[in-house]
ROSE-4610 file (N, C-alpha, C; in Angstrom, 1 decimal, always signed):
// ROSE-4610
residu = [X/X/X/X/X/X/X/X/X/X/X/X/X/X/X/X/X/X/X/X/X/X/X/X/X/X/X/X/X/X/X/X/X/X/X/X/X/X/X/X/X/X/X/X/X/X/X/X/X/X/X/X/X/X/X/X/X/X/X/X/X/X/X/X/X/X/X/X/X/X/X/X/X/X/X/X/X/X/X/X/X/X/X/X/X/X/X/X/X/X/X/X/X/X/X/X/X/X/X/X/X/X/X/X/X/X/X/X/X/X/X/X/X/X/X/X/X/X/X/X/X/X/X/X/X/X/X/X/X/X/X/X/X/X/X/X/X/X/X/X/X/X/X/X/X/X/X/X/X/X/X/X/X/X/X/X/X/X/X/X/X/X/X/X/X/X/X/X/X/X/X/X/X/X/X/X/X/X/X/X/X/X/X/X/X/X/X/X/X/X/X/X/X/X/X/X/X/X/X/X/X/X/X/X/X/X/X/X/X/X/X/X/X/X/X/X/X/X/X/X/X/X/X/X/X/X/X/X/X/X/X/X/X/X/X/X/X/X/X/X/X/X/X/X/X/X/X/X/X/X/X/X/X/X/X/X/X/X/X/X/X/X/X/X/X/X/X/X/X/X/X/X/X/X/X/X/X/X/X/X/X/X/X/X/X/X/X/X/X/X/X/X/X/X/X/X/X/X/X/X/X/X/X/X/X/X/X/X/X/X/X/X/X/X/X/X/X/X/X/X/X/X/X/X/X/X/X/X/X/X/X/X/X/X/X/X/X/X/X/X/X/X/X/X/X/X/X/X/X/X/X/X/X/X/X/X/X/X/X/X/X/X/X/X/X/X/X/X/X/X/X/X/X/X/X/X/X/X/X/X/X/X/X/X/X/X/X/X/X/X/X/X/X/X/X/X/X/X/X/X/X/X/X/X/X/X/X/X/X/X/X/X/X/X/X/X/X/X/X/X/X/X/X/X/X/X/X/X/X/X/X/X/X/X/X/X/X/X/X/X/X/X/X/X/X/X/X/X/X/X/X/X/X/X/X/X/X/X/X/X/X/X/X/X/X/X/X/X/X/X/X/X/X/X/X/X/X/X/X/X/X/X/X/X/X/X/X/X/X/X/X/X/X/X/X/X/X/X/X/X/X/X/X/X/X/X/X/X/X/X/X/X/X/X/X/X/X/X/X/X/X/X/X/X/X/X/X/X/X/X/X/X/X/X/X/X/X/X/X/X/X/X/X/X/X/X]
num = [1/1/1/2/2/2/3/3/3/4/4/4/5/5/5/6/6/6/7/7/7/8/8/8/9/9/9/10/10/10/11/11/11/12/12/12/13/13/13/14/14/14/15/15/15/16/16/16/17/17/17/18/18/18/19/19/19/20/20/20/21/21/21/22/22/22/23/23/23/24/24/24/25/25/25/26/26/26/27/27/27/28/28/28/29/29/29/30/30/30/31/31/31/32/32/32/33/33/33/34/34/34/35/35/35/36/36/36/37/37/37/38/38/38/39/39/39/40/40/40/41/41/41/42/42/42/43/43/43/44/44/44/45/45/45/46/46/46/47/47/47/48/48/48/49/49/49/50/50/50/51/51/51/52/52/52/53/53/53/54/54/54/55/55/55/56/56/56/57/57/57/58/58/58/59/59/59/60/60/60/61/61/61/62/62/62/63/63/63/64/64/64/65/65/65/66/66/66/67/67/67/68/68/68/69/69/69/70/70/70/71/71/71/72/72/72/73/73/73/74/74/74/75/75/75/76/76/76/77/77/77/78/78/78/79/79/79/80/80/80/81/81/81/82/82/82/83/83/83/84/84/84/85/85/85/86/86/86/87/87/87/88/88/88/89/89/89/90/90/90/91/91/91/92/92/92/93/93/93/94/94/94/95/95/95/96/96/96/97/97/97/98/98/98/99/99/99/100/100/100/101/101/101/102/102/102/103/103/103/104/104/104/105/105/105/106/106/106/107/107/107/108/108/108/109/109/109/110/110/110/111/111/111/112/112/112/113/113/113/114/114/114/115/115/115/116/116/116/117/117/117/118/118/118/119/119/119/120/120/120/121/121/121/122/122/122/123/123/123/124/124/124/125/125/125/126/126/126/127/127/127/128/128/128/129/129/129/130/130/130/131/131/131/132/132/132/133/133/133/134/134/134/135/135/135/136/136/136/137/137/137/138/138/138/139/139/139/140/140/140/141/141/141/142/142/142/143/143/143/144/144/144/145/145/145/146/146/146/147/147/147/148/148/148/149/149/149/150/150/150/151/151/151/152/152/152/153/153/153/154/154/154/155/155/155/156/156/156/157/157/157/158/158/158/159/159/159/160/160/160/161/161/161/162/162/162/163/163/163/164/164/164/165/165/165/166/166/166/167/167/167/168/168/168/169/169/169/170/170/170/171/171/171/172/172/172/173/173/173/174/174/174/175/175/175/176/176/176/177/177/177/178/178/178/179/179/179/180/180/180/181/181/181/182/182/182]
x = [+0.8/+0.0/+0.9/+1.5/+3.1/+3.6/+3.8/+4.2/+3.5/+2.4/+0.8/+0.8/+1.2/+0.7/+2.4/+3.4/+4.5/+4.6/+4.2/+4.1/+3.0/+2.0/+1.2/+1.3/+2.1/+2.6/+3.2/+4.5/+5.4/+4.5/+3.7/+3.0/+2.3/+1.9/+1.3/+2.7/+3.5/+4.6/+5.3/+5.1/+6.2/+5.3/+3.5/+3.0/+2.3/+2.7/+2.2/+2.8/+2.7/+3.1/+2.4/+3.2/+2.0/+2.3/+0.9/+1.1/+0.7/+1.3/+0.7/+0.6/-0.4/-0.8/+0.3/+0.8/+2.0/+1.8/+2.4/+2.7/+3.9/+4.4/+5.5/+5.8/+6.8/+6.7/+8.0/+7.9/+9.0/+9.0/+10.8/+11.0/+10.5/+9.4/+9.1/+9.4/+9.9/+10.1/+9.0/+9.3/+7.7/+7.5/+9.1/+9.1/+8.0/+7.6/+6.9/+5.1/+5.7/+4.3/+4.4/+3.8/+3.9/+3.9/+4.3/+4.2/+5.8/+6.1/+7.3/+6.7/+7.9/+7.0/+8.4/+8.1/+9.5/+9.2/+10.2/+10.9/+11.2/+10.6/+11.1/+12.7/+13.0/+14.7/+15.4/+15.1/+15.7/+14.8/+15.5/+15.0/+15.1/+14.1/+14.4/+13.1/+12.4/+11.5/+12.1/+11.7/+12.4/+11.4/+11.3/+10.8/+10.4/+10.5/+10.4/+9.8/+9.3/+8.2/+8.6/+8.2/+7.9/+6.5/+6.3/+4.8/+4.7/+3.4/+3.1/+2.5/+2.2/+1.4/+1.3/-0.1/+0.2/+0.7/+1.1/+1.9/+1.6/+1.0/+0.5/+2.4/+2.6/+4.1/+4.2/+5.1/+5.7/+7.4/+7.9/+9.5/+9.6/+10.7/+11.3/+11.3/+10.4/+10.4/+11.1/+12.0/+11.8/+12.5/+13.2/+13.9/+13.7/+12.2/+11.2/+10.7/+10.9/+10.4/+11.2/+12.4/+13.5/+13.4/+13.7/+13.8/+12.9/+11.4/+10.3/+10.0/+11.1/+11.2/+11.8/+12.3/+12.7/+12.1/+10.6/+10.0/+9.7/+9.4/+9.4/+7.3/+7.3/+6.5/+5.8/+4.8/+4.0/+2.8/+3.0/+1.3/+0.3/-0.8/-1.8/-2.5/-2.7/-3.2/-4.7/-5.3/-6.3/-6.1/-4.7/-4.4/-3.3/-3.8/-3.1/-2.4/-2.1/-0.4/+0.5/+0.1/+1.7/+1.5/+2.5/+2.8/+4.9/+5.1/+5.9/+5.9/+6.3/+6.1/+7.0/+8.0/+8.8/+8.8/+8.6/+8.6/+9.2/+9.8/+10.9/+11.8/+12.5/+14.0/+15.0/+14.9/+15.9/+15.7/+14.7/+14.9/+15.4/+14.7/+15.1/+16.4/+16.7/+18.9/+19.9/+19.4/+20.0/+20.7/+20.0/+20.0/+19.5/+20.3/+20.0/+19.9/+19.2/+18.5/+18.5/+19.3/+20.0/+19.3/+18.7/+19.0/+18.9/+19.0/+19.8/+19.7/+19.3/+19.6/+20.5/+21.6/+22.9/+22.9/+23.7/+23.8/+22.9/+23.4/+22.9/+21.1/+20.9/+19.7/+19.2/+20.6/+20.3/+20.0/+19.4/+19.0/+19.8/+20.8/+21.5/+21.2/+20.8/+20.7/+22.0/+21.9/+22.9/+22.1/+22.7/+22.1/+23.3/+23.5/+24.2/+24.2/+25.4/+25.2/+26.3/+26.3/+27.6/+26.9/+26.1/+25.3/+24.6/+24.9/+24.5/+24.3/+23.1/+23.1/+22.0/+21.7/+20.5/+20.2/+19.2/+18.6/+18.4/+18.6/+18.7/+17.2/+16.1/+15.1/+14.5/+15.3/+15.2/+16.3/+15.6/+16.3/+16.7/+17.5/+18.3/+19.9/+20.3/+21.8/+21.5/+22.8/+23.4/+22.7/+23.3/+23.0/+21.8/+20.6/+19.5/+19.0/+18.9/+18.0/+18.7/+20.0/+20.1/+19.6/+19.2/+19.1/+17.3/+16.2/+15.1/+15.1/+16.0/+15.9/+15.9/+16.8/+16.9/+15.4/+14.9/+13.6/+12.4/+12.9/+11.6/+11.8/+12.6/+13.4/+13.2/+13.6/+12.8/+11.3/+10.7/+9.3/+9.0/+9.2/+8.7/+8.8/+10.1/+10.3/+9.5/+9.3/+8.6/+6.9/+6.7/+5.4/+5.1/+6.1/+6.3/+5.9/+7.1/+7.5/+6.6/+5.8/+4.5/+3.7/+4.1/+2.9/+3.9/+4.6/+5.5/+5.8/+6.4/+6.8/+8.1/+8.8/+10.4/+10.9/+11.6/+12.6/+13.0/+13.5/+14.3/+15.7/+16.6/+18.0/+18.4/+18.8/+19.3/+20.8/+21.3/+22.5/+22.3/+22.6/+22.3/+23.5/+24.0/+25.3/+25.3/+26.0/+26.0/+27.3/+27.0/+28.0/+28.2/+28.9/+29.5/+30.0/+30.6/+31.0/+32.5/+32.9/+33.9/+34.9/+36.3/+36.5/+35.5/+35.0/+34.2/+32.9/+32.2/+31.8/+31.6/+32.9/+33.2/+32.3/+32.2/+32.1/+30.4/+29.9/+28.3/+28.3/+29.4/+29.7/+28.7/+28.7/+28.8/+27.3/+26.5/+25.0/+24.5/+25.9/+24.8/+24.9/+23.9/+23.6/+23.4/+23.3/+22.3/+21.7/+20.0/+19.2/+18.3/+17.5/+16.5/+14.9/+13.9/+13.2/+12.5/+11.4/+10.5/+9.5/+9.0/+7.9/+7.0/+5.9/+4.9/+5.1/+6.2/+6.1/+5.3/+5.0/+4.0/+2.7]
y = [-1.2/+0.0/+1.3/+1.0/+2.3/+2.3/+1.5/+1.9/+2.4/+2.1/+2.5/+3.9/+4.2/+6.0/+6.7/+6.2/+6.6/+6.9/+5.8/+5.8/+6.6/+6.7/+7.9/+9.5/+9.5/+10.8/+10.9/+10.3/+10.7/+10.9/+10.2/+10.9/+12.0/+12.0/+13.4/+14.5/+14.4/+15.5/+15.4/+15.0/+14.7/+15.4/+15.1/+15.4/+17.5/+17.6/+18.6/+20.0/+20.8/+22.0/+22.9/+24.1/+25.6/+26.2/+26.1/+26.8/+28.3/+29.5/+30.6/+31.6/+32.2/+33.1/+34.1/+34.9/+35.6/+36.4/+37.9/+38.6/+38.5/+37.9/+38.8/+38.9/+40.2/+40.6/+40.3/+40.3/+39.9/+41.1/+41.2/+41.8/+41.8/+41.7/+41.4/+42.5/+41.7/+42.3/+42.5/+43.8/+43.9/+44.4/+43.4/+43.3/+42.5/+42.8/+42.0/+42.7/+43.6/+44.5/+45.9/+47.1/+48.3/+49.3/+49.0/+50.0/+50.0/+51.0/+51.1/+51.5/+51.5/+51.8/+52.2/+52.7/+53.9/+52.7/+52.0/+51.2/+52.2/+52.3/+52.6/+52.5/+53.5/+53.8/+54.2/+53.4/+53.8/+55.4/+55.7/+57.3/+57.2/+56.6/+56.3/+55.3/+55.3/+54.7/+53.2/+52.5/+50.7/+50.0/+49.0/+47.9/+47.2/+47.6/+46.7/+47.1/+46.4/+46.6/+45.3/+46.2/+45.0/+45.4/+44.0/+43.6/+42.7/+42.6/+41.4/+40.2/+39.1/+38.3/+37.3/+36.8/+35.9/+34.6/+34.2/+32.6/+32.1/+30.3/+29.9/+29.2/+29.5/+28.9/+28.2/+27.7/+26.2/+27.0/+26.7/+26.6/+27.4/+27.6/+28.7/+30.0/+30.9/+32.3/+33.2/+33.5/+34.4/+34.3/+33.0/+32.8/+32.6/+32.0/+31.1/+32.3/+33.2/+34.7/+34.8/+35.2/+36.2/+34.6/+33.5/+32.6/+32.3/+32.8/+33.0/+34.2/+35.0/+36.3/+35.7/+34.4/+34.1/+33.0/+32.7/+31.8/+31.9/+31.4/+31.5/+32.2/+32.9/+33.8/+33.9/+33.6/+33.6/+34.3/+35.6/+37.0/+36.1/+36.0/+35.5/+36.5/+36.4/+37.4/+37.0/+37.8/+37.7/+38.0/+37.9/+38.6/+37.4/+37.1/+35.9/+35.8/+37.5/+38.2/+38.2/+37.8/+38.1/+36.9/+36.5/+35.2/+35.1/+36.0/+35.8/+34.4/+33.7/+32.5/+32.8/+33.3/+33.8/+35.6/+36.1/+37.3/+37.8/+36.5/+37.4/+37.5/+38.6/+38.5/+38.2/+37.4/+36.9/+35.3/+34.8/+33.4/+33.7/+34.9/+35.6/+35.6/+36.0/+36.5/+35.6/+34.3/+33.7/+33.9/+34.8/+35.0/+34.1/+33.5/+32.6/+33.5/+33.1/+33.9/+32.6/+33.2/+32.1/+33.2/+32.6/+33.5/+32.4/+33.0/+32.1/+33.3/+33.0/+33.6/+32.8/+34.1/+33.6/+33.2/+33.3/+32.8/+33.8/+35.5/+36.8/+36.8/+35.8/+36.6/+37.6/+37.6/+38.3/+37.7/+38.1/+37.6/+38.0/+37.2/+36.9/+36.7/+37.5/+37.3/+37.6/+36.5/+36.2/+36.6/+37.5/+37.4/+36.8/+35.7/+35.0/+35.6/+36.0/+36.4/+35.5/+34.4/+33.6/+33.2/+32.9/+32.8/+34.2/+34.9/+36.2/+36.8/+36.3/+36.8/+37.6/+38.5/+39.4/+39.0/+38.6/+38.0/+39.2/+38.8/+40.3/+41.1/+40.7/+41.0/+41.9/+42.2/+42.4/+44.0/+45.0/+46.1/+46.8/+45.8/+46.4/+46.0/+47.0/+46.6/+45.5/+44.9/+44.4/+44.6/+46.2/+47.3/+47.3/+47.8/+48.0/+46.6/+45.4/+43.8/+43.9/+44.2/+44.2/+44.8/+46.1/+46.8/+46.7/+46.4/+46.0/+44.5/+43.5/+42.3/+43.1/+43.5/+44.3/+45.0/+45.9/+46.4/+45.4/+44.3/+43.3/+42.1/+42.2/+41.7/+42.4/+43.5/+44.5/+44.9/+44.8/+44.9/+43.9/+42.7/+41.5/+41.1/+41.8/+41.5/+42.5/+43.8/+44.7/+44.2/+44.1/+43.4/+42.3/+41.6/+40.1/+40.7/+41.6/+42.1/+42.7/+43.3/+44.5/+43.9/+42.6/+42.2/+41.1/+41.0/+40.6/+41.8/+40.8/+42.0/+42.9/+41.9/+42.9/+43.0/+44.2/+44.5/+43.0/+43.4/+42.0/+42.9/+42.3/+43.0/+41.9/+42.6/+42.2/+42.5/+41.5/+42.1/+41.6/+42.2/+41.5/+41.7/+40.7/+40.6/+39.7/+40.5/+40.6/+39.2/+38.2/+37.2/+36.6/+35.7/+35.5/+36.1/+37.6/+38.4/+37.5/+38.6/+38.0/+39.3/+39.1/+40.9/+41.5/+41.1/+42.5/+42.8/+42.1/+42.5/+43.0/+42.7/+42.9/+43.9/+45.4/+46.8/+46.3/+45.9/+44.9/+44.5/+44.6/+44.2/+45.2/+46.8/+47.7/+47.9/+46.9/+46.9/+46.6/+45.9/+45.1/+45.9/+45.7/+46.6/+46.3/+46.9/+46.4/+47.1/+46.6/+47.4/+46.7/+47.9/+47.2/+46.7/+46.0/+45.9/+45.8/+47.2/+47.2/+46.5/+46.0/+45.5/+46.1/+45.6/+46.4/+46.7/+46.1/+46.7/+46.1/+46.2/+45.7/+46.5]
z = [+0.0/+0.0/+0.0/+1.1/+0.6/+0.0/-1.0/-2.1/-3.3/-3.5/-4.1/-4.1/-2.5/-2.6/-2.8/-2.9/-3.4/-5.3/-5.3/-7.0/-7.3/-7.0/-7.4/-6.9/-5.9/-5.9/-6.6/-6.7/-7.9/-9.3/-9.8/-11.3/-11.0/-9.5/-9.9/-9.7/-9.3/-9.2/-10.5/-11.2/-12.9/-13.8/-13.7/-14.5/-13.9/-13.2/-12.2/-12.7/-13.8/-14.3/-14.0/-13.6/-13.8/-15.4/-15.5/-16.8/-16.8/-17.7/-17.4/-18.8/-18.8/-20.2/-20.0/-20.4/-20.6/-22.0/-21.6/-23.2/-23.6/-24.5/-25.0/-26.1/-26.0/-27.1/-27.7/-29.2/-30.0/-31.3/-31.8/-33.1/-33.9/-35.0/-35.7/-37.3/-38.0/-39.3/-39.9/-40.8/-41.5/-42.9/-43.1/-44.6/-45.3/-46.7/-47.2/-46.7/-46.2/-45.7/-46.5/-46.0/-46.3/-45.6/-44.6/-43.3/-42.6/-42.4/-41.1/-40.1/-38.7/-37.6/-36.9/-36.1/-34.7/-33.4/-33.1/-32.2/-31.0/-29.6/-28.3/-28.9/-28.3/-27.9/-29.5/-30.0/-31.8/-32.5/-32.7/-33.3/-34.9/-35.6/-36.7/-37.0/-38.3/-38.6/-39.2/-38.9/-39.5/-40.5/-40.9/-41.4/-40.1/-39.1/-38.1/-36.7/-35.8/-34.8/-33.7/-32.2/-31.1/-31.0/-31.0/-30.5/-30.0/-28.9/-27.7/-28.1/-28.0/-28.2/-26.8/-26.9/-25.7/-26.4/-25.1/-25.2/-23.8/-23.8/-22.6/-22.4/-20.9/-21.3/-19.8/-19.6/-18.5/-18.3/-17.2/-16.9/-16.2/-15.9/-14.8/-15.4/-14.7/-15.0/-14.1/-14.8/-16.4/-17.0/-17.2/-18.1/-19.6/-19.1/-20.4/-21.2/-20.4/-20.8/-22.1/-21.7/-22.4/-23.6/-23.6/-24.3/-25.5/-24.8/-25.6/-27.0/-26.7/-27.5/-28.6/-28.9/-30.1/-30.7/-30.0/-31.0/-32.6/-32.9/-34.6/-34.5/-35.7/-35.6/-37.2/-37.1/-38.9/-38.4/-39.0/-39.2/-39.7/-39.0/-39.6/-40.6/-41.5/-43.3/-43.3/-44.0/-45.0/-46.2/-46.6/-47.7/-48.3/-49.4/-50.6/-50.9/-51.1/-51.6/-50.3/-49.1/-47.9/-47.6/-48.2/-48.0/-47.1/-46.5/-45.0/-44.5/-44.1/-43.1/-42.0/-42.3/-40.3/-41.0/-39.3/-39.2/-37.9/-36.9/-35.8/-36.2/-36.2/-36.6/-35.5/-34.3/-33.7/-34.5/-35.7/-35.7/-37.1/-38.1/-39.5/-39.3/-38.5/-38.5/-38.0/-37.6/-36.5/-35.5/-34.8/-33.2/-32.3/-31.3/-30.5/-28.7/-28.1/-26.6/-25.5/-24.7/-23.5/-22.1/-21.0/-19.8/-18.8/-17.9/-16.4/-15.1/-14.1/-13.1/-12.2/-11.8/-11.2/-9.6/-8.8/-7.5/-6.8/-7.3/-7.1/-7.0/-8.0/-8.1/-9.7/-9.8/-11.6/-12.0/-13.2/-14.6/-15.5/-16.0/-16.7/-18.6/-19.6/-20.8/-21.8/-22.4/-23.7/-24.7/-25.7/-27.6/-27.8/-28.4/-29.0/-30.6/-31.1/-32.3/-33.2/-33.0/-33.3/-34.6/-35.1/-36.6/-37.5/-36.6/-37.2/-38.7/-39.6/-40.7/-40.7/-41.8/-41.8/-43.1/-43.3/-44.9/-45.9/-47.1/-48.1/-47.7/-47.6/-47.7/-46.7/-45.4/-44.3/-43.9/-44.4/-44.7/-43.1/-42.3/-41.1/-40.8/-40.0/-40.2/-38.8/-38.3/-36.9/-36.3/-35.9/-34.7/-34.5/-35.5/-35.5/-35.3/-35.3/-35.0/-34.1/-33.2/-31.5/-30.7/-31.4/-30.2/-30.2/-31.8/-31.4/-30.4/-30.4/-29.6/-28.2/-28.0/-26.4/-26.1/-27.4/-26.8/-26.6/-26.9/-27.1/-25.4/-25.3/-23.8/-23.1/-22.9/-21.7/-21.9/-22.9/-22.9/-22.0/-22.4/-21.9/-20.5/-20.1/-18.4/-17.7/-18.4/-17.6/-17.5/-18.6/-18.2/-17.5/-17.2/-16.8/-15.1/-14.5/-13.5/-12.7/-13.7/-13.2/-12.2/-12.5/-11.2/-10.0/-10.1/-9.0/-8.2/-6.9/-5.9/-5.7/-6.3/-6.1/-7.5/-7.3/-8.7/-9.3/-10.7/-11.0/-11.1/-11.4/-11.9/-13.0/-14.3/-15.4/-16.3/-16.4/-17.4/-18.8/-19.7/-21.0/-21.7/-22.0/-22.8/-24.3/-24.9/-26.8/-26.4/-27.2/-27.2/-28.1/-28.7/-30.2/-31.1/-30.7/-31.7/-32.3/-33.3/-34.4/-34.8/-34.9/-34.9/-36.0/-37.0/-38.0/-37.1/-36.0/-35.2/-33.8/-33.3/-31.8/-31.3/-32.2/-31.6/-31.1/-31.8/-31.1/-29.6/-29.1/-27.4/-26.9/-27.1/-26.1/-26.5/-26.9/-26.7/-25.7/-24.8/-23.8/-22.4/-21.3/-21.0/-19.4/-18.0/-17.1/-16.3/-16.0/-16.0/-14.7/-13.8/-13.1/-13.9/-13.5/-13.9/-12.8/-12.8/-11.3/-11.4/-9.7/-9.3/-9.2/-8.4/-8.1/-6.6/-5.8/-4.7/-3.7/-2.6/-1.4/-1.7]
């Protein structure tokens, strides 16, 4: 019998997930469209936009967070002619998104730019698809955060450069991300 209620605890602890609705937002290219749009922090009109979407998601938050900003992403159309099938550019460019919180307590994010291409089609440099990744990362934690109680602290570090890219280091950044407080 003790063992009866051991093995069924254990399935229910294996199968036992929180799951949670969550925004976030991702880069999204908007080529193959006809509109530009002005990116938070970038002074300059792009091809390109952060925008939210929900995602029901599982894992350690907030890591799953920052990790989530580079799922692969297809605009749903009514239109025959946009035919797009990816439209984030952290998965368009091969950017890869790593986070981890340290012994500290930080939140630790990597842009991995070690595959770093920008597809011809996709009228941004480097600079401009890092620093929209960054705005789509802190979008996401801030909203994430808004409803927790304490600050988060973040560092975000540019990794995989190459010398023709190295100067791409001094994008990364660290920043608080407030709570709501008591």
């Amino acid at each position: 019998m003790k063992t009866c209620i051991l093995w069924f605890l254990s399935l229910c602890f294996t199968h036992a997930s929180v799951i949670q609705v969550v925004q976030i937002f991702q880069p999204i290219s908007l080529h193959g469209s006809d509109v530009n749009d002005e990116v938070d922090g970038i002074d300059e009109a792009l091809q390109a936009a952060v925008l939210s979407r929900p995602m029901a998601l599982t894992g350690g938050f907030p890591e799953v967070l920052v990790e989530s900003v580079a799922k692969p992403h297809q605009l749903p159309t009514n239109n025959p002619n946009y035919q797009i099938k990816e439209v984030n550019l952290v998965v368009l460019c091969g950017v890869m998104l790593n986070a981890s919180i340290d012994d500290d307590g930080v939140l630790q994010v990597e842009i991995n730019i070690g595959n770093l291409k920008i597809p011809e089609d996709v009228d941004l440099t480097a600079r401009q698809v890092l620093k929209i990744v960054s705005v789509a990362i802190r979008k996401t934690l801030i909203d994430y955060n808004s409803m927790q109680k304490d600050e988060m602290k973040v560092i975000l570090r540019i990794v995989g450069t190459n010398e023709s890219n190295n100067g791409l280091q001094d994008l990364g950044m660290k920043y608080l991300v407030p709570g709501k407080g008591e």
